[in-house]
C-alpha positions as CSV (number, residue, x, y, z in Angstrom):
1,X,93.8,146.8,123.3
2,X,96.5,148.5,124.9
3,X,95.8,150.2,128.6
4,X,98.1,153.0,129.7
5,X,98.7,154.9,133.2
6,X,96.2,157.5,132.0
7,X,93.5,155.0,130.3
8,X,90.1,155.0,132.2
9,X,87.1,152.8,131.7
10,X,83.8,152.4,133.4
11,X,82.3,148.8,132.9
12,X,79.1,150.1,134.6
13,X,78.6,152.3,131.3
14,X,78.0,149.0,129.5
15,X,74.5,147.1,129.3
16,X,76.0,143.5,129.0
17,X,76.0,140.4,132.0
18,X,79.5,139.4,131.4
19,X,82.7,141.9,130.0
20,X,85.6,140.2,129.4
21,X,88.8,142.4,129.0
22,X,92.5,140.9,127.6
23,X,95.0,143.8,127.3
24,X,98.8,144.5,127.1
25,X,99.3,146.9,130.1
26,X,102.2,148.7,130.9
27,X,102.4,151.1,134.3
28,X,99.0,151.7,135.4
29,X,97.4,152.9,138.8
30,X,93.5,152.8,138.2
31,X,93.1,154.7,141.4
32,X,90.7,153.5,144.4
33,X,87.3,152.9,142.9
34,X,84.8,150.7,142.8
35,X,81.9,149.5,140.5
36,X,78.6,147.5,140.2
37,X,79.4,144.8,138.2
38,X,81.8,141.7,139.8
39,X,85.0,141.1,138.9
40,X,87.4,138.6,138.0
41,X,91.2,140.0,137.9
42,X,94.5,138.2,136.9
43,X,97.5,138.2,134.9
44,X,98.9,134.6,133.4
45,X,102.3,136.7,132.3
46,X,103.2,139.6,135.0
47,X,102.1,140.4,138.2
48,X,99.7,143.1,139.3
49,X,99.1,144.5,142.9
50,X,95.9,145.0,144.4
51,X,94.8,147.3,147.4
52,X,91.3,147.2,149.3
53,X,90.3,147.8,152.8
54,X,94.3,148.7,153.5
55,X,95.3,145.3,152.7
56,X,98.0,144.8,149.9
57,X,97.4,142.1,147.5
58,X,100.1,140.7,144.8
59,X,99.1,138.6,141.5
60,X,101.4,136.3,140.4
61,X,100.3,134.1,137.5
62,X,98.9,131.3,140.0
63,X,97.0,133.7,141.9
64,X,93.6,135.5,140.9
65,X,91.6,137.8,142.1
66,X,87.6,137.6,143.2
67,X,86.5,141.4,144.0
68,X,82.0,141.2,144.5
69,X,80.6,144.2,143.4
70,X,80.7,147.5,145.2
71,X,84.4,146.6,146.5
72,X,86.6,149.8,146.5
73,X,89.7,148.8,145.4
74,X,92.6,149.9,143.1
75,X,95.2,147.7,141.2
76,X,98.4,148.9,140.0
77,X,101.2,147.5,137.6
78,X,104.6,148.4,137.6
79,X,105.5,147.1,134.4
80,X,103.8,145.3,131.2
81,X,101.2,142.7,132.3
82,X,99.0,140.5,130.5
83,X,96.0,141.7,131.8
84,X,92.6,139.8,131.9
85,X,89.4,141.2,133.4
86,X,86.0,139.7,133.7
87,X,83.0,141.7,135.3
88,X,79.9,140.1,135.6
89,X,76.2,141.6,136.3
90,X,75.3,140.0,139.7
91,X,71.6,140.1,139.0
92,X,71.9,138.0,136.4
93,X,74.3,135.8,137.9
94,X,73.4,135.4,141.9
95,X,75.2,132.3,142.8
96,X,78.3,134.5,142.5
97,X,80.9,134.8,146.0
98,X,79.7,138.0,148.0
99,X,83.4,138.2,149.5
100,X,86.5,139.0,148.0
101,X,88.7,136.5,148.1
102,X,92.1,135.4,146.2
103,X,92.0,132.0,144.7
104,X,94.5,129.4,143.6
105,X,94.3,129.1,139.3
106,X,94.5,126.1,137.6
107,X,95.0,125.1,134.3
108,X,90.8,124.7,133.4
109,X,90.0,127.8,135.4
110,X,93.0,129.6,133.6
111,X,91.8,128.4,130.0
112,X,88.2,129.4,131.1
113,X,89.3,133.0,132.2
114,X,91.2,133.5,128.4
115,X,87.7,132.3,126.7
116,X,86.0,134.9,128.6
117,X,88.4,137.4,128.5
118,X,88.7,137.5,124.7
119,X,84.6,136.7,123.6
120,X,83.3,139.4,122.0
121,X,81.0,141.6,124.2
122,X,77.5,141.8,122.5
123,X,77.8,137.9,122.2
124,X,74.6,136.3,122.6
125,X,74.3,135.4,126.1
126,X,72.8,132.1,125.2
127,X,76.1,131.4,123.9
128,X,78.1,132.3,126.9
129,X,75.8,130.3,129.5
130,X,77.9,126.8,129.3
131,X,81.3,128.5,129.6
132,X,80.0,130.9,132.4
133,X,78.0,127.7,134.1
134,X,81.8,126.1,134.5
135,X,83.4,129.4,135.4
136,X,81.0,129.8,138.3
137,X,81.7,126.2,139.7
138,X,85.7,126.4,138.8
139,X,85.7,129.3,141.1
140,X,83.7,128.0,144.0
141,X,85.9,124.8,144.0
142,X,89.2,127.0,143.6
143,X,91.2,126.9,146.7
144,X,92.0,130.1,148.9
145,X,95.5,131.5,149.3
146,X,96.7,134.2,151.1
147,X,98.8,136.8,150.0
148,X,97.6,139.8,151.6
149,X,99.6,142.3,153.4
150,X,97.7,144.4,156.3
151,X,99.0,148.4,155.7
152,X,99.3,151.2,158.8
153,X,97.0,153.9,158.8
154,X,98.8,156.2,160.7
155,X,99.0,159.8,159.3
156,X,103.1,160.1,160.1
157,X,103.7,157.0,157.1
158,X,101.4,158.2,155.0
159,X,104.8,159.9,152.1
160,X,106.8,157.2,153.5
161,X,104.4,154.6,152.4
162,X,103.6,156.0,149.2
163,X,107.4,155.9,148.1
164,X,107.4,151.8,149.2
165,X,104.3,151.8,147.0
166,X,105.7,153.4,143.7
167,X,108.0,151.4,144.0
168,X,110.9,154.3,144.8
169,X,112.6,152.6,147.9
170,X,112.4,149.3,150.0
171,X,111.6,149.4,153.8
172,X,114.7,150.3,155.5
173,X,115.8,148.4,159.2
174,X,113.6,149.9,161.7
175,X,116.4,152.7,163.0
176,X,116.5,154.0,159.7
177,X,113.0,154.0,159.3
178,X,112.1,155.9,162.6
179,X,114.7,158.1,161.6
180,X,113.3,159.1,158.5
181,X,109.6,159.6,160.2
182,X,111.1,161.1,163.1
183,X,109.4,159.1,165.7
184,X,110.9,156.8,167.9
185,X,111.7,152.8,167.5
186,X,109.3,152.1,170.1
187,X,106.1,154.5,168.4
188,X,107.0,153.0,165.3
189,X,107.1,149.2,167.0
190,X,103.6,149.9,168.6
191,X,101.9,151.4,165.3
192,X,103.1,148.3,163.7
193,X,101.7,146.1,165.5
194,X,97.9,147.6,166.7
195,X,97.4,148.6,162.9
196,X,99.0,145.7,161.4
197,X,99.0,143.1,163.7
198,X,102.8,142.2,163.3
199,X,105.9,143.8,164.0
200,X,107.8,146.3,161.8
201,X,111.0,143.8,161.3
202,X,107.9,140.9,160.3
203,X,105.6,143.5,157.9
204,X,109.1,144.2,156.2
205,X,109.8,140.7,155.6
206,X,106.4,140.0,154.1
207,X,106.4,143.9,152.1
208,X,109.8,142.0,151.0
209,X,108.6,138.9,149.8
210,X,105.8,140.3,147.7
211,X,108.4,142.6,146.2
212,X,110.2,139.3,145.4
213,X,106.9,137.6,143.9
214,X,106.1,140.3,141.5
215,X,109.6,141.0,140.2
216,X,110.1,136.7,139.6
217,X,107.0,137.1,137.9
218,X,108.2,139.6,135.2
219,X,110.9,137.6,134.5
220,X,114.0,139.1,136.6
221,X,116.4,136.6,137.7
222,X,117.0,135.6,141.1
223,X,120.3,137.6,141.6
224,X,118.5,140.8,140.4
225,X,115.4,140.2,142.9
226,X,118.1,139.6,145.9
227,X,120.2,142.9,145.0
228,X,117.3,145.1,144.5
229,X,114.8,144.2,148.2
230,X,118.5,144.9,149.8
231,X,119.8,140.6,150.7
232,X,123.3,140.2,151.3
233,X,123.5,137.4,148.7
234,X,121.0,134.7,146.3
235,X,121.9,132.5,148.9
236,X,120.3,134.7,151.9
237,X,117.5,135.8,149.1
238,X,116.5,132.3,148.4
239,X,116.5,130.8,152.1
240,X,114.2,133.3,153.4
241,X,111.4,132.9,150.3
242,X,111.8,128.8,150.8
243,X,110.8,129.9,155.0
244,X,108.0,131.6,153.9
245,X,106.9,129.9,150.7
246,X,108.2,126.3,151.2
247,X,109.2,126.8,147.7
248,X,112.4,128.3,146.0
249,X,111.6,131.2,144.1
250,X,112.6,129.0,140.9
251,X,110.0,126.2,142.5
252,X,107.6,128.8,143.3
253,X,107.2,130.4,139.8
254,X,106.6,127.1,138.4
255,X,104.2,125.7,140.0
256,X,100.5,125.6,139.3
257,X,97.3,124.8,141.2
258,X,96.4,121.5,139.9
C-alpha cells in the first residue's frame, strides 16, 4: 500500500474493532482531523511529526504515538517512512488510555504493532483477541517520554511558522527573526515565553533538536544534520544533542527501550 501527499482515508468508514495499516509513505500532510476510532501511530524506519493541541511531536523509531479517539491531530512526513497504524473501536476495547500520550517502544511492543499492522482486516476477531490482550498491557506498561514542543499562537508567526514547518527554513537568532516579523526582540521574547513557556533562544534549541532527531532517523549523517539546523561544526552539533539527550546522536539512534 503506498500513501501519497494527496491519499485520504477515513477509518470511521470501516465496521471492524481493530484496523491495522503498514504502508511505504513518502511526503504527506494528512491535515488536522480527528476520528472515532483510537489510534496507535509509529514508524520503525523514518520519522514522522505529529501536531495536536499546538504541541509538536517527532517519531523516531523508539518513540510511538497513543492518540484516544476524538483527538484532533495531523501528522506529517517529510520524506519515505515506514508507516504503521492501528485504530481500535473503543467500545469494544474500554480498558484503552483516554489521554494521548507518547511511549517508549520496545522490541515485544514493536513486534506486536507489525502483527497488527499487517493482519488482514475482516480477520475473525476471535483470532485477534490474544495478540490485542498483550498489546493492551505492552502499552500500559510502556514508559512515557517526552518529545513535545509547545507552538505560539500569535497571529504575527503564523507564515513564519508555517515555513519552519515545511521544512523551508530553520529558526533564525532572535534579531533576525524579529526582523523578519517586524516586531521588536522584546515582543518577540514575551510571546515566547506566555505562549510557550520558554524563551525564543530555548524553543529554538528544542525546534532544533527535533529537526536533528528526524533527519538521524532517515538515515543522514551527522555532518549533514549539523550543516543543515545551521552548527558551526559535528563537534558543536554533537555536544549540544549529548546536553539534551544524554546520548550522542550515533548513541541516540541506537538505542531501544528494553
Amino acid at each position: 500500500m503506498i500513501i501519497d501527499h494527496d491519499s485520504r482515508f477515513n477509518v470511521d468508514d470501516i465496521d471492524t474493532p481493530i484496523i491495522g495499516i503498514a504502508a511505504d509513505v513518502g511526503r504527506h500532510d494528512s491535515g488536522m482531523h480527528q476520528h472515532q476510532k483510537a489510534q496507535l501511530l509509529y514508524a520503525p524506519a523514518g520519522c514522522m511529526t505529529i501536531t495536536l493541541d499546538n504541541k509538536q511531536c517527532v517519531l523516531p523509531p523508539t518513540r510511538a504515538a497513543w492518540i484516544p479517539a476524538g483527538t484532533v491531530h495531523c501528522a506529517q512526513m517529510r520524506n519515505v517512512v515506514a508507516y504503521r497504524s492501528v485504530y481500535f473501536d473503543v467500545a469494544t476495547f474500554p480498558a484503552l488510555p483516554s489521554k494521548m500520550k507518547i511511549i517508549g517502544v520496545n522490541t515485544l511492543l514493536q513486534a506486536l504493532i507489525e502483527r497488527m499492522a499487517m493482519w488482514e482486516w475482516d480477520m475473525p476477531a476471535q483470532l485477534q483477541n490474544n495478540i490485542s490482550a498483550l498489546f493492551i498491557e505492552e502499552l500500559a506498561a510502556a514508559p512515557e517520554q517526552s518529545l513535545q514542543l509547545v507552538l505560539p499562537t500569535d497571529g504575527r508567526l503564523i507564515l513564519w511558522l508555517d515555513s519552519l514547518q515545511s521544512g523551508s527554513k530553520n529558526p533564525q537568532q532572535l534579531n533576525q527573526m524579529a526582523h523578519e516579523i517586524g516586531a521588536s526582540e522584546k515582543t518577540i521574547t514575551r510571546i515566547f515565553t506566555k505562549q510557550t513557556g520558554m524563551s525564543y533562544q530555548a524553543w529554538r534549541q528544542q525546534w532544533r533538536l527535533h529537526g536533528a532527531i528526524e533527519q538521524l532517523a532517515e538515515g543522514k549523517s551527522v555532518s549533514d544534520v549539523a550543516f543543515s539546523l545551521d552548527f558551526s561544526s559535528d563537534s558543536a552539533f554533537i555536544s549540544f544533542f549529548k546536553q539534551h539527550l544524554g546520548d550522542t546522536p550515533s548513541q541516540f539512534m541506537r538505542s531501544k527501550i528494553e
